[in-house]
Structure formats: C-alpha cells, structure tokens
KOLMI-909205 format. One record per residue (C-alpha): residue in one letter; x, y, z; chain; residue number from 1. Coordinates in pm, whole numbers, plus 32768, in hexadecimal, padded with zeros to 4 digits. Layout:
<nodes>
   rest      X      Y      Z   kette    nr
      A      X      Y      Z       A   NUM
...
</nodes>
This chain:
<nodes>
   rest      X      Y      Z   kette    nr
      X   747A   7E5B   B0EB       A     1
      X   75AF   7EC1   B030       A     2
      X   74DD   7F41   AF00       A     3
      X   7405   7FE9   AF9B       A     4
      X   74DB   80B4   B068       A     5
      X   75BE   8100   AF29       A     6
      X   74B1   8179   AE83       A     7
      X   744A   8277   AFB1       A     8
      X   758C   82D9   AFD5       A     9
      X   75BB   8321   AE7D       A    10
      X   748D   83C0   AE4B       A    11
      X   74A7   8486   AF43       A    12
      X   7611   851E   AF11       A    13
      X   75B4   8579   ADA0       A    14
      X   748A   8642   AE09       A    15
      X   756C   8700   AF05       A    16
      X   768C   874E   AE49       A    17
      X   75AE   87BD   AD19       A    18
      X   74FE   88A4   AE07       A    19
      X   7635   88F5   AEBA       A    20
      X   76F2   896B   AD6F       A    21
      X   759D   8A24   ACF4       A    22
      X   7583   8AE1   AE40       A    23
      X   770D   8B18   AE6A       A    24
      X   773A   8BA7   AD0E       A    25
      X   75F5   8CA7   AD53       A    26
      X   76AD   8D0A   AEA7       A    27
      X   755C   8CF2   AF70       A    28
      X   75FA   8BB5   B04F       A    29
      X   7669   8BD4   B1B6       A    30
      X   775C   8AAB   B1CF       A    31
      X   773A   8A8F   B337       A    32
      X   75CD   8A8E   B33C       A    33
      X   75B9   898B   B217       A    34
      X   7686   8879   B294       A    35
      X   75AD   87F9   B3BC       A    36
      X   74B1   87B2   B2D3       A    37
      X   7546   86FD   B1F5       A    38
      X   75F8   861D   B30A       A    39
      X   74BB   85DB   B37F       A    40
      X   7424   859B   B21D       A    41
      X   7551   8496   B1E2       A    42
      X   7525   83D8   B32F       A    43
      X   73B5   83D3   B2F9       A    44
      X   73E9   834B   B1D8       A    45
      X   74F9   8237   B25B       A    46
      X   73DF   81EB   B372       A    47
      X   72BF   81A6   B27F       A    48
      X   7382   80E5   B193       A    49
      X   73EB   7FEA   B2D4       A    50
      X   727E   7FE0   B350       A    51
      X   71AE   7FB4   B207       A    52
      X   7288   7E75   B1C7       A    53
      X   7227   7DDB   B2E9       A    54
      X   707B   7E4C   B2B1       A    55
      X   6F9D   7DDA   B1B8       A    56
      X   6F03   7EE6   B0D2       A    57
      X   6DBB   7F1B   B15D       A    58
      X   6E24   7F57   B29A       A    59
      X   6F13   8050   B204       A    60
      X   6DEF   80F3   B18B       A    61
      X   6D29   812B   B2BE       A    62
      X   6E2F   819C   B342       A    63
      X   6EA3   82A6   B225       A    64
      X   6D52   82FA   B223       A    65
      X   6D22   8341   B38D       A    66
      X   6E4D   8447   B38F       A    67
      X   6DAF   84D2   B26F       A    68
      X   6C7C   84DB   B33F       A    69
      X   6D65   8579   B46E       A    70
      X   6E07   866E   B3AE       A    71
      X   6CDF   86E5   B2EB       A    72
      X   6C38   8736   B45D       A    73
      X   6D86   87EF   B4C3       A    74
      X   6D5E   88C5   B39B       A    75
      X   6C20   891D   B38C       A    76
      X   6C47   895E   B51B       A    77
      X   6D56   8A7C   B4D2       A    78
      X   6C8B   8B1C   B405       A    79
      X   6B19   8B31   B4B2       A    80
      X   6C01   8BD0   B5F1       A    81
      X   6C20   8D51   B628       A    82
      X   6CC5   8E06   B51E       A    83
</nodes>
C-alpha cells in the first residue's frame, strides 16, 4: 500500500502546486476559496490509495466507472434545469 499511496500523494501535490503557482502569479486566485479543495483533493487521494490496495482491479473499475456514470447524470442534470 505504501507505493501506491506515495505515488497519489505525489501526484497529486505536483499538479496543485503547478496550478497553484500558475494561478498565483496571474492574480486570478482567491486563497481562501482554493484551499478546501485541495484538502479535499489530498485526502481523497490518501483514501483511494488505502482502499485500492486492499481491491482487486476489476472491481476498481466498476466502481470508477459507476461514479463516472454518477457524475455524468449530475452534470447533465444541471444543465437540462431552468436557466
């Protein structure tokens, strides 16, 4: 499990410091707005890391592909709604 949590960790802290550095340098960031986010992001990514070693892969995939599935739905909702 070690590696794999590494590995989302440190994925996941290069992509938002690069963004975080792009965004900060343009000026168009709201610090306090940005951080919950990216807490979330990180513990997400602590969370998946601890359950996919413990799942085999194709159950991993249902159930990647079943959010994908959920969120698609959300989205798609927001948008048919009232303008």
């Amino acid at each position: 499990m070690s590696v794999e949590l590494f590995t989302s960790l440190l994925f996941m802290g290069s992509l938002f410091e690069g963004a975080s550095v792009a965004h900060l340098s343009e000026g168009s960031t709201n610090l306090g707005i940005g951080i919950m986010p990216q807490v979330a992001a990180a513990a997400g990514a602590i969370a998946g890391a601890a359950i996919a070693g413990h799942l085999r892969a194709g159950t991993m995939a249902v159930i990647f592909g079943l959010v994908l599935i959920y969120s698609s739905y959300c989205s798609l909702r927001r948008r048919a709604g009232p303008a």
